[in-house]
C-alpha atoms as a printed R data frame, in Angstrom:
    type eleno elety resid chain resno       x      y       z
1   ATOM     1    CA   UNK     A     1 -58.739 11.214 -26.598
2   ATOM     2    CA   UNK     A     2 -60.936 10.054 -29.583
3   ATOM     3    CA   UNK     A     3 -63.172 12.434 -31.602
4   ATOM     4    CA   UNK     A     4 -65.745 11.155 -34.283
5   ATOM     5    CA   UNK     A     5 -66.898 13.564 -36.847
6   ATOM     6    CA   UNK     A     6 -70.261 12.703 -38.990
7   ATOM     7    CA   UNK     A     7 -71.295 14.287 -42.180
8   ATOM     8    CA   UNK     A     8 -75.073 14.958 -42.956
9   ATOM     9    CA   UNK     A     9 -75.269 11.348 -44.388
10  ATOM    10    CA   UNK     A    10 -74.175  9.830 -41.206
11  ATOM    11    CA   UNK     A    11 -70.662  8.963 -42.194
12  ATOM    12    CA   UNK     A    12 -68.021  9.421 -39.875
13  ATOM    13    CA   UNK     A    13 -64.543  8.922 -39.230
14  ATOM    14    CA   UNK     A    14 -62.611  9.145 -35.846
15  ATOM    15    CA   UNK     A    15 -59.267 10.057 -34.863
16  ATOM    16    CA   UNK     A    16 -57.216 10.002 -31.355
17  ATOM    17    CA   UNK     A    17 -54.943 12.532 -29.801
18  ATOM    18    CA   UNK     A    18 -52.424 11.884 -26.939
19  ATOM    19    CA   UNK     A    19 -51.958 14.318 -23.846
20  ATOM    20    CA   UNK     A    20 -48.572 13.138 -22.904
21  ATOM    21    CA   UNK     A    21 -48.937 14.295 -18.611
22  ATOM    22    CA   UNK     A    22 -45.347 15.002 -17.397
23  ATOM    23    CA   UNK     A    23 -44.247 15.063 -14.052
24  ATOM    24    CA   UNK     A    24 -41.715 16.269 -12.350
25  ATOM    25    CA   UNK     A    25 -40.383 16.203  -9.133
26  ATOM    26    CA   UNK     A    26 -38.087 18.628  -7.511
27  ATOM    27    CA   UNK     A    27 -35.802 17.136  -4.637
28  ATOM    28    CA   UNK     A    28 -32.962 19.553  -3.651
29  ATOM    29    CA   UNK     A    29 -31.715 16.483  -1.063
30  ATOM    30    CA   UNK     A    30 -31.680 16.137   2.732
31  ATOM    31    CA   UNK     A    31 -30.845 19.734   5.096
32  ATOM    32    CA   UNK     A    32 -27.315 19.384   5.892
33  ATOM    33    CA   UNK     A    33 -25.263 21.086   9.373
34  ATOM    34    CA   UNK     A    34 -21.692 22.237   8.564
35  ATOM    35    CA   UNK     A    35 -20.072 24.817  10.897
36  ATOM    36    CA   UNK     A    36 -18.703 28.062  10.574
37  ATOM    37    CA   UNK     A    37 -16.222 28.466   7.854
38  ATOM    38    CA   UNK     A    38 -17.126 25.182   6.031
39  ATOM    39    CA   UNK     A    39 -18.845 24.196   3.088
40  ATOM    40    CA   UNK     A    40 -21.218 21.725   1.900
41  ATOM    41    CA   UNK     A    41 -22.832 20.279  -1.918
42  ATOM    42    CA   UNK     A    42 -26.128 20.389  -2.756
43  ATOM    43    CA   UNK     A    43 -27.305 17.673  -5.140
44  ATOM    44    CA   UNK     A    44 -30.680 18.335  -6.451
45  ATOM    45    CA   UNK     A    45 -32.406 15.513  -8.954
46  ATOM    46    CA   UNK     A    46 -35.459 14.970 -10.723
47  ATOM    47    CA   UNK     A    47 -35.002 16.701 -13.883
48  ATOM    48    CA   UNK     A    48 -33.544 17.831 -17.392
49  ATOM    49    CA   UNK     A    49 -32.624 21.222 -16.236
50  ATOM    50    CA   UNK     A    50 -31.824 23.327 -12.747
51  ATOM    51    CA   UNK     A    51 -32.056 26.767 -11.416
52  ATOM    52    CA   UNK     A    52 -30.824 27.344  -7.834
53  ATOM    53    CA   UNK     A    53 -31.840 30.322  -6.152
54  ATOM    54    CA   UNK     A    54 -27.822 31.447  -6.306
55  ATOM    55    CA   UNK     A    55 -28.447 31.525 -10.251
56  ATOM    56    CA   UNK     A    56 -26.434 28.106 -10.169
57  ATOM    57    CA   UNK     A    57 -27.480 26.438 -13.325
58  ATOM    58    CA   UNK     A    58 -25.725 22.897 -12.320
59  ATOM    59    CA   UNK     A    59 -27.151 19.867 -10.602
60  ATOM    60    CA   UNK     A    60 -24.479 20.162  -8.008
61  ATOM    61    CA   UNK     A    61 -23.497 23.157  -6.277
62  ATOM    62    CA   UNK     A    62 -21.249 24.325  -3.320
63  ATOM    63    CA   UNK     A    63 -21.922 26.655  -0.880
64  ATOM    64    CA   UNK     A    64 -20.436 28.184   2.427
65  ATOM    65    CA   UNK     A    65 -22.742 30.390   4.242
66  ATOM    66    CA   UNK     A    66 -21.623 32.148   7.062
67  ATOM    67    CA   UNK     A    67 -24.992 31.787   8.742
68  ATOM    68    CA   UNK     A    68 -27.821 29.130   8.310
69  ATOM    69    CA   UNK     A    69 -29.489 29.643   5.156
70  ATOM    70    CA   UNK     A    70 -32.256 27.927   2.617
71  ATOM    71    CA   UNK     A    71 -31.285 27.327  -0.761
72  ATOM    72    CA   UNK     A    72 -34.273 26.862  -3.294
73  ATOM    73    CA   UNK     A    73 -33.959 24.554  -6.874
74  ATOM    74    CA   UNK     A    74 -36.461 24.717  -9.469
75  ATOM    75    CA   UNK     A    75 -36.412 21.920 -11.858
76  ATOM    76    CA   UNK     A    76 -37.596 21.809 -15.109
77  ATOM    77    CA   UNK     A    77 -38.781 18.964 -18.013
78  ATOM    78    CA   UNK     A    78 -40.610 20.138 -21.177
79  ATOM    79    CA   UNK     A    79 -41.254 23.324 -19.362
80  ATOM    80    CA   UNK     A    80 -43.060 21.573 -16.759
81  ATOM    81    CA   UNK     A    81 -41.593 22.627 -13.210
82  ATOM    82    CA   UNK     A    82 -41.274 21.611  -9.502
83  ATOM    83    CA   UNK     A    83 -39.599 23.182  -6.559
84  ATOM    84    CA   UNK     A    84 -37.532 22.242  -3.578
85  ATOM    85    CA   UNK     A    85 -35.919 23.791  -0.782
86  ATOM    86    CA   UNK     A    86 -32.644 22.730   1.160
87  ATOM    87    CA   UNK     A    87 -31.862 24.292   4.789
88  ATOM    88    CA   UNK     A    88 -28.049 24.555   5.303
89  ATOM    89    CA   UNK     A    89 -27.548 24.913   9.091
90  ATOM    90    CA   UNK     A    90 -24.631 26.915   9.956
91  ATOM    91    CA   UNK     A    91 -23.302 25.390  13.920
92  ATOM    92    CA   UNK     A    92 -20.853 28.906  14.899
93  ATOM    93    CA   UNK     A    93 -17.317 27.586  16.104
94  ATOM    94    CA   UNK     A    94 -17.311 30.108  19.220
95  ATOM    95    CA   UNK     A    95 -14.600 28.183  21.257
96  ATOM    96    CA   UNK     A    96 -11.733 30.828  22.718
97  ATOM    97    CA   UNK     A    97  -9.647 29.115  24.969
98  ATOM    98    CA   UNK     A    98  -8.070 31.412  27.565
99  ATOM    99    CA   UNK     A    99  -5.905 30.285  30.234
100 ATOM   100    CA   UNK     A   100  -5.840 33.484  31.783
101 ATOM   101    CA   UNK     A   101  -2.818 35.652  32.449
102 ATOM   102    CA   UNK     A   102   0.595 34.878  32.944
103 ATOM   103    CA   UNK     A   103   1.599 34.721  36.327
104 ATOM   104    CA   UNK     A   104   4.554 35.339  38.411
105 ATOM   105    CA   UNK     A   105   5.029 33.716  41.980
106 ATOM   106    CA   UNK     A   106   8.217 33.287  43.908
107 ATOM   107    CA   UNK     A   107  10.000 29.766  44.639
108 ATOM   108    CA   UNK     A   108   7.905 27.559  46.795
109 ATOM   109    CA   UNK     A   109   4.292 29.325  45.584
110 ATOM   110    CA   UNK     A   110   1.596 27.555  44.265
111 ATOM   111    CA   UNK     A   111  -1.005 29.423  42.208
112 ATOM   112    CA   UNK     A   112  -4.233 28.469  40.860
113 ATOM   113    CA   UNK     A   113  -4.523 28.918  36.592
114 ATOM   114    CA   UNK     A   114  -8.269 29.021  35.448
115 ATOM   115    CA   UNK     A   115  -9.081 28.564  31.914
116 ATOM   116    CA   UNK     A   116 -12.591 29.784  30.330
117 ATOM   117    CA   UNK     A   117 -13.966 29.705  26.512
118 ATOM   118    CA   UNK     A   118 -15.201 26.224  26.532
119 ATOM   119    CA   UNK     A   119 -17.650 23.811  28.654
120 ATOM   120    CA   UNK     A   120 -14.576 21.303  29.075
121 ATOM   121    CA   UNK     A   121 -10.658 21.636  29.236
122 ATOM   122    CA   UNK     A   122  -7.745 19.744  28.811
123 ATOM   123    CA   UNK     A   123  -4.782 20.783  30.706
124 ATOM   124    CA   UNK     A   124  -1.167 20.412  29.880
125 ATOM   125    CA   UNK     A   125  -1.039 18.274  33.257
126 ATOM   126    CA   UNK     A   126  -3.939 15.605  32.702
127 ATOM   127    CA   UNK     A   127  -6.116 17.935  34.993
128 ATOM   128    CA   UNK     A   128  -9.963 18.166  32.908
129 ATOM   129    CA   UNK     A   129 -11.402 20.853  35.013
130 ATOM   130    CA   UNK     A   130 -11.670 24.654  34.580
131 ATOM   131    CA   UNK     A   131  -9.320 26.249  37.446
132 ATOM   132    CA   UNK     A   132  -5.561 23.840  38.550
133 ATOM   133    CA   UNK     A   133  -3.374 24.567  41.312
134 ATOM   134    CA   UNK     A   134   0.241 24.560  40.234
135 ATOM   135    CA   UNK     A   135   3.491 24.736  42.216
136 ATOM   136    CA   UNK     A   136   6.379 24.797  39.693
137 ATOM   137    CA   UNK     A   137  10.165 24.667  40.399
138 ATOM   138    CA   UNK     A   138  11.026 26.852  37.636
139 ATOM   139    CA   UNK     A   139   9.192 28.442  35.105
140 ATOM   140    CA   UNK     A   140   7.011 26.740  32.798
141 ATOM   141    CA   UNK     A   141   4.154 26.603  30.572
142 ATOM   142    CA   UNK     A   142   1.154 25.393  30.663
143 ATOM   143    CA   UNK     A   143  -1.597 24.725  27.895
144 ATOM   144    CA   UNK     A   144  -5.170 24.707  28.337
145 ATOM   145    CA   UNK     A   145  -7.575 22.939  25.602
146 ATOM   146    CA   UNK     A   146 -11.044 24.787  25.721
147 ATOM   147    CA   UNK     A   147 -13.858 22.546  23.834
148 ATOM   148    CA   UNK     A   148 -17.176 23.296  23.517
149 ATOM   149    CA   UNK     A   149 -20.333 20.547  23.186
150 ATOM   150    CA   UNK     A   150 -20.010 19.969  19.361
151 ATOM   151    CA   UNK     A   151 -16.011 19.239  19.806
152 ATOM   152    CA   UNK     A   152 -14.873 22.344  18.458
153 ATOM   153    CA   UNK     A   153 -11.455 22.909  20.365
154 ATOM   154    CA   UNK     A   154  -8.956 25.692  21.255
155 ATOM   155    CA   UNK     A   155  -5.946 25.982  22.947
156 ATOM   156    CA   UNK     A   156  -4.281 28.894  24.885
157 ATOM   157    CA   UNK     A   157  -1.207 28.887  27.214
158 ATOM   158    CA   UNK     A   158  -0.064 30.830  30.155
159 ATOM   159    CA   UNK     A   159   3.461 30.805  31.771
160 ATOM   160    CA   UNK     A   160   4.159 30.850  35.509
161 ATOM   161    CA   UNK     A   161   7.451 32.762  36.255
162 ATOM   162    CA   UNK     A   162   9.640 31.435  39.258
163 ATOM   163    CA   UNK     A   163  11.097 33.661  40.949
164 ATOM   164    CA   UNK     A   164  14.188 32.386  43.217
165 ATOM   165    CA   UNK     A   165  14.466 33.544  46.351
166 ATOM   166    CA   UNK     A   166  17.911 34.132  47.669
């Protein structure tokens, strides 16, 4: 900006003044999914200084929140500030493979396992589906993987006792 001052005799003289505008632009960077039990960094940019809604003074910071949560930055040039907002979703790991309980049949039996916990399984045998007939000569074991639609996995096993018949 220029200003021009004049005396009473019509003299003047001028002088300029700068506004220096900053700007500033908060970016706390894209939501992120993790699941349960894992954690994630948040990068924010677009300034000299940070303050996270944790209190985290950094640029960076690492979180694990048990649930889905938004995380706020404010970030700051010559005290001019902007703010962001991150969402960290939290995806709960809720597989619990059971293959039911153990079972006891005598020699010659067949019996039929059935596994729950998941939306898919994975036997021991090959078989993929929930419930599997089995006639075993002898006792055995047999493992059931339980995943659910985001490939989170369990396993669980049950044994089949043989009892001989003499």
């Amino acid at each position: 900006y220029t200003v021009t001052a004049f005396d009473t005799n019509g003299n003047s003289d001028s002088d300029d003044v700068i506004v220096i505008v900053n700007s500033v632009t908060a970016d706390a960077g894209a939501d992120v999914t993790i699941e349960e039990g894992e954690s994630t960094t948040l990068n924010a940019s677009g300034g000299g200084s940070y303050l996270w809604s944790t209190g985290a003074t950094s640029q960076s910071i690492t979180v694990s929140p048990s649930s889905t949560q938004t995380y706020s930055v404010i970030v700051t040039i010559d005290e001019c500030d902007d703010t962001d907002d991150v969402i960290v979703t939290v995806i709960p790991t809720t597989v619990t493979a059971n293959a039911g309980p153990d079972v006891s049949i005598c020699e010659g039996e067949s019996t039929t396992l059935t596994a729950s916990g998941g939306t898919t399984y994975l036997w021991s045998t090959g078989a993929t589906t929930a419930s599997i007939t089995v006639s075993p000569n002898a006792t055995q074991t047999y493992t059931v993987t339980a995943f659910d639609t985001n490939g989170n996995s369990d396993s669980d096993d049950v044994i089949v006792i043989v009892n001989s018949v003499t």
